[in-house]
VODRENDREN-409370 format. One record per residue (C-alpha): residue in three letters; x, y, z. Coordinates in steps of 0.1 Angstrom, whole numbers, plus 5000, padded with zeros to 4 digits. Layout:
BEGIN
AlaXYZ...
***
This chain:
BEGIN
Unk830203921365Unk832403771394Unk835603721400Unk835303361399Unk834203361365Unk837903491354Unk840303251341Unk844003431339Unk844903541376Unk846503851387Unk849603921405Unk849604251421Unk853304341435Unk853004471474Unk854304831481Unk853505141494Unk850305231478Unk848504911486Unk850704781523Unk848604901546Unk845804611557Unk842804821546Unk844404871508Unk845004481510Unk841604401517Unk840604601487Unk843304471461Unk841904141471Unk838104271469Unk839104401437Unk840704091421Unk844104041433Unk845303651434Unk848503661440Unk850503901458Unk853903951452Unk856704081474Unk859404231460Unk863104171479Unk864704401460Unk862804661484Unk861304671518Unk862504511549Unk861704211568Unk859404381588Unk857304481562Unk857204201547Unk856304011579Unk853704221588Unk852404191544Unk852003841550Unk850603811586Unk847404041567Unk847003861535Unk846703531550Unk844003661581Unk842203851548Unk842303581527Unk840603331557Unk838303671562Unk836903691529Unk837203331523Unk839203441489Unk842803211495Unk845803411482Unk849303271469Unk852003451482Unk855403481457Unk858103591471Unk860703731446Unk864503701449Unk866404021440Unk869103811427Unk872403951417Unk871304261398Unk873604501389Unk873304871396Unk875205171397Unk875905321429Unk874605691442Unk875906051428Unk876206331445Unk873006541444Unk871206201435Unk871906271401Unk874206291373Unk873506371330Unk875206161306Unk876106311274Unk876106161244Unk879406141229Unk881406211265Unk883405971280Unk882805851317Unk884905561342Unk882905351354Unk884405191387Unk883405001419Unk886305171434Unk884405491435Unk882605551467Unk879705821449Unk879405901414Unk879806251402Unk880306401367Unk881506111348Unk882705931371Unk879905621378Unk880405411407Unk878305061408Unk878404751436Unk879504521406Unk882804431419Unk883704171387Unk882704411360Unk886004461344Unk886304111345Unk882904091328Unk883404321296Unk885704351265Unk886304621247Unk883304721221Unk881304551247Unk877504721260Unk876804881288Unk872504951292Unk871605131317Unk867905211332Unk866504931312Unk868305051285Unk867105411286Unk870705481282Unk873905321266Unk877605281270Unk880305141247Unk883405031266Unk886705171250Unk889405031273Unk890104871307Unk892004971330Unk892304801364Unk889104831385Unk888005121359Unk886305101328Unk886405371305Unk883305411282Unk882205671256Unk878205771259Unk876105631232Unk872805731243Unk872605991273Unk869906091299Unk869806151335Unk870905861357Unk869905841388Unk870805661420Unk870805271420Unk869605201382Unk869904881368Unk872804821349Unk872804531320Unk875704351301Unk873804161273Unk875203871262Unk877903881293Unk879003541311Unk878703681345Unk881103491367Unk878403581400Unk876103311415Unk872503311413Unk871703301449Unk873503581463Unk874003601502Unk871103861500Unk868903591485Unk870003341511Unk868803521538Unk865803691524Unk865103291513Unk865503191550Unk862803441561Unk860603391534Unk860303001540Unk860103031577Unk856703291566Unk855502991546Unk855603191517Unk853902961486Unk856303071457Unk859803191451Unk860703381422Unk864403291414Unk865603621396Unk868503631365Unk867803211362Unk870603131337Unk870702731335Unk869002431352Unk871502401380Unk870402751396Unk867102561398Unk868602261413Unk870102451442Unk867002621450Unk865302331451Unk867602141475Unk867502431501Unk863502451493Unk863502051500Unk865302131536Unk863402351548Unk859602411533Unk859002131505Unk855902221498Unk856902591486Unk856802641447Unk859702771422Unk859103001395Unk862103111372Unk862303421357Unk863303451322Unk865203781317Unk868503611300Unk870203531273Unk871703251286Unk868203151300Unk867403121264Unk869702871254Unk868302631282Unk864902761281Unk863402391281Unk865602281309Unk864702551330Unk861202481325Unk861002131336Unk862802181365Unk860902471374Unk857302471390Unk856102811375Unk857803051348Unk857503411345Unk858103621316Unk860203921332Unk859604171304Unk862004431315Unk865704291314Unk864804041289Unk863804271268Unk866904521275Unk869004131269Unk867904051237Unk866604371220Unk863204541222Unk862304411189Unk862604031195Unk860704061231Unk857603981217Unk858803661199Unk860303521228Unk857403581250Unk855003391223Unk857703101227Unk858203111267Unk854303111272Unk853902841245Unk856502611260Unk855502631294Unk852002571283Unk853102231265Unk855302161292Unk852202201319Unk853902501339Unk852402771349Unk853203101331Unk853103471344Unk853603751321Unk855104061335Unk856404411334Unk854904711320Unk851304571311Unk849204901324Unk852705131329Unk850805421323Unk848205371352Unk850805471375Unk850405801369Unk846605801350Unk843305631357Unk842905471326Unk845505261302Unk846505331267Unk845205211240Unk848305001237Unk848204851271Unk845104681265Unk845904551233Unk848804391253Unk847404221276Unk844604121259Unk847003921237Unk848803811265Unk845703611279Unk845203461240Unk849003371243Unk848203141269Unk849503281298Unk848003191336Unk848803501350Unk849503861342Unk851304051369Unk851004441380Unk854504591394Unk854404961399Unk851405011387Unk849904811424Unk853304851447Unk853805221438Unk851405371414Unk848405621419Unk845605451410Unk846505051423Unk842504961425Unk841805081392Unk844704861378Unk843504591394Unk839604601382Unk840904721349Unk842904451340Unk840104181355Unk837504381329Unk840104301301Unk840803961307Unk837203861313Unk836304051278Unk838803861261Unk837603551277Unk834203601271Unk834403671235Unk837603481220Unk837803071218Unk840602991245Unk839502661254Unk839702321247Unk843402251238Unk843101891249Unk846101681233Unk845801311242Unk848701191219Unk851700961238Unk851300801269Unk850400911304Unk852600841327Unk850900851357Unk847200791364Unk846301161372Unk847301271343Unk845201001327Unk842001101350Unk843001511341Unk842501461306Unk839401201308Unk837901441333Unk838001771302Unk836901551275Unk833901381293Unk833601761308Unk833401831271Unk831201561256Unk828601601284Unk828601991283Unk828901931321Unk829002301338Unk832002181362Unk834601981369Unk835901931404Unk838901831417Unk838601671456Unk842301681462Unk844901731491Unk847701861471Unk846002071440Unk847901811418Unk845501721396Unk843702051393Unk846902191374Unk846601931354Unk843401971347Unk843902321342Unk846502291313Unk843502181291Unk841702481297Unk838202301295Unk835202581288Unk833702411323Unk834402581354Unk837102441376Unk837002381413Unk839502261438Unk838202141471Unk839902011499Unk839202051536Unk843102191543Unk843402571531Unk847902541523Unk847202371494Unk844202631478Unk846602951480Unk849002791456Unk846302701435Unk845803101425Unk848703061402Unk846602851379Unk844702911350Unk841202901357Unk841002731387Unk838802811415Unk839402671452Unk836602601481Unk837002461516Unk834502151531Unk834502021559Unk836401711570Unk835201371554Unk835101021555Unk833900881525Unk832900961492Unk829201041497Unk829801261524Unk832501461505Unk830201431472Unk827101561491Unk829301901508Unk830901961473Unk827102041456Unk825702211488Unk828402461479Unk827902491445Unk824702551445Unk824602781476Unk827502971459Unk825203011423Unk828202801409Unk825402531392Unk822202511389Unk819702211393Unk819801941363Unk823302091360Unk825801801353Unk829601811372Unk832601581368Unk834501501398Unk837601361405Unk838901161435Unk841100901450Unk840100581463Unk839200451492Unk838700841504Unk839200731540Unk842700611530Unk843400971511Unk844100781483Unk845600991452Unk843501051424Unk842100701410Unk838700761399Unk836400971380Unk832701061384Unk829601221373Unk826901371389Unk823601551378Unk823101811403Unk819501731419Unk819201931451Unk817602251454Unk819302491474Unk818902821479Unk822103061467Unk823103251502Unk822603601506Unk825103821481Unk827003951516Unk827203591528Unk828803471499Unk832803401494Unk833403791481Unk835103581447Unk831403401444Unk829603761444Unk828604011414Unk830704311407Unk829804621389
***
């Protein structure tokens, strides 16, 4: 089995068990695509130095890797107690206040300067993902008094959630803004746009995305109510969506989480955007070596769902066992995609707007009616791979290009697989590189046949116009195992 033989990427998040250049190398050796980094922890300098070694790895191993930079956003949490700590009762009443410096007893400080502006009486208060619960009796001033619905110990700097709240805070918070700055002057390939709530926090993104790095991606994280009731909207304008398990689930009840993430992943998927599912999906590998039972019935039904990408939070940035997570969830995804019929979803009613999309879908169905073992996309931008990708055609799919920015965005998307060649001038030339790799690589075979898409003239790097198919007739030998692109080589 190889790594280029999986479908659904993974996103491992970046922290302290896996930071250091050595644990990259292995997250990537073990199957990592995209690596996330979290700005809700970590300073610049970490990040900096995160990047600077994922992108001389990725041209090391020749394995390209998408970096996604995630927004913290303007999450709510309580502040600190004194003695890091402080046990809520059920049936006690506590304040909760920005005006108190440090919590203690029941008195809960939080940085949430509007929140009695943001609650009514009878309203929610969740804390800790919802681990714990407050109902709000009165309001008075800055303070809001609460009676304990479900207790625990809450600790420093939990999340605190208002479901159903119109919070009158931006999405882009001055945090954001400068952690945006820094990640677009990295070259970062996505940002994650945390507590997305309509299409016009999307808009803004985009117009400071369009000033500075245009070619850098947007993914919008559902976690919302309000996301909900412009779920479409938020879609389109987005490039990517992730479903962000953990607030949306404390937003609109446990029991309804999986519903909505059937309908998130099947909307992006008919609106062609990629879709990560997150949070939680091997939670118990933090601590243990192997998953529950549970975990893997998860995210086994998360790749049947339809998503792109599953992603790894604690389980990679903090967790005990970050390698294991990684191989174990490439074992399940490759089972499931081995043994369940994922492919071939290939809707040609209405019209095609533009001519990719009309060489995308040709490309899968004479992919299809051929049995050709490949299609391959020579491209400059990775546009029509996605396309292609939103099919999900049984053959293998392969972006080539001789410029590498383009290929680490490209491991966000279902299925596809990216290789470099050399600069070209014409067809032939490009043609003749594309099945010396693929055969050196043990991608195909001879008598093999492979689709390919291009633009004409190729000298003029003309956008996609033109589709063609080969029958692979060379015989080349497949490079030594060490030689080989590690994603192209066997793993036990």
């Amino acid at each position: 089995m190889r790594l280029a033989d999986r479908r659904v990427k993974i996103v491992a998040t970046i922290g302290p068990s896996i930071r250091v250049r050595e644990n990259l190398k292995q997250a990537i050796e073990a199957g990592m695509s995209v690596a996330r980094l979290n700005f809700s922890h970590g300073e610049h300098a970490d990040h900096l130095q995160v990047i600077k070694d994922v992108r001389e790895l990725s041209k090391e191993l020749r394995a390209p890797v998408a970096i996604l930079q995630d927004l913290q956003g303007p999450k709510i949490r309580v502040g600190k107690f004194k003695g890091g700590s402080t046990e809520l009762v059920p049936g006690s009443e506590v304040i909760i206040s920005p005006e108190f410096l440090i919590g203690e007893g029941s008195q809960l400080s939080t940085d949430f300067m509007e929140l009695p502006r943001s609650v009514n009486v009878g309203s929610r208060i969740l804390l800790d993902d919802g681990l714990m619960e407050i109902e709000v009796k009165s309001i008075e001033g800055p303070r809001v008094f609460g009676k304990v619905i479900h207790g625990g110990t809450l600790k420093d700097r939990k999340g605190m959630n208002l479901p159903g709240a119109n919070l009158p805070v931006e999405c882009l918070t001055e945090k954001d803004l400068i952690d945006l700055e820094f990640g677009l002057s990295q070259g970062v390939d996505y940002v994650a746009l945390s507590f997305v709530r309509r299409g016009d926090d999307i808009r803004r993104l985009r117009e400071i995305i369009e000033q500075r790095r245009p070619g850098t991606r947007i993914v919008a994280k559902i976690e919302m109510l309000e996301a909900l009731n412009n779920l479409e909207e938020i879609i389109r304008l987005s490039d990517a969506v992730m479903v962000a398990r953990g607030d949306l689930a404390v937003e609109v009840g446990q029991s309804q989480l999986p519903g909505w993430q059937k309908k998130i992943i099947q909307m992006s998927n008919q609106l062609h955007r990629p879709v990560i599912t997150a949070t939680q999906m091997l939670d118990s590998m933090v601590d243990n070596p192997r998953p529950t039972r549970a975990e893997i019935t998860d995210v086994a039904n998360a790749v049947i769902d339809g998503s792109d990408a599953l992603m790894l939070s604690a389980e990679t940035a903090s967790g005990r066992f970050p390698f294991a997570c990684i191989r174990t969830m490439h074992e399940i995804i490759s089972e499931v995609e081995r043994t369940t019929d994922l492919y071939y979803d290939i809707e040609l009613k209405g019209e095609f707007v533009e001519v990719a999309e009309s060489i995308a879908a040709s490309a899968c169905v004479t992919a299809l009616k051929m049995n050709a073992s490949a299609i391959v996309c020579l491209t400059t931008t990775g546009k029509t791979a996605a396309l292609i990708s939103h099919y999900r055609p049984k053959a293998k799919i392969f972006a080539v290009t001789h410029t590498y920015e383009p290929l680490n965005r490209l491991e966000m998307v279902w299925g596809l697989q990216t290789l470099t060649i050399r600069p070209y001038q014409s067809a032939e030339d490009a043609i003749d590189q594309i099945e010396d790799l693929l055969l050196k690589y043990g991608m195909v075979k001879t008598g093999d046949r492979v689709v390919i898409t291009l633009g004409l003239p190729v000298s003029e790097r003309a956008k996609t116009n033109s589709l063609r198919v080969i029958e692979i007739k060379k015989k080349v030998e497949i490079v030594a195992e060490s030689q080989l692109p590690i994603r192209c080589r066997t793993i036990t």
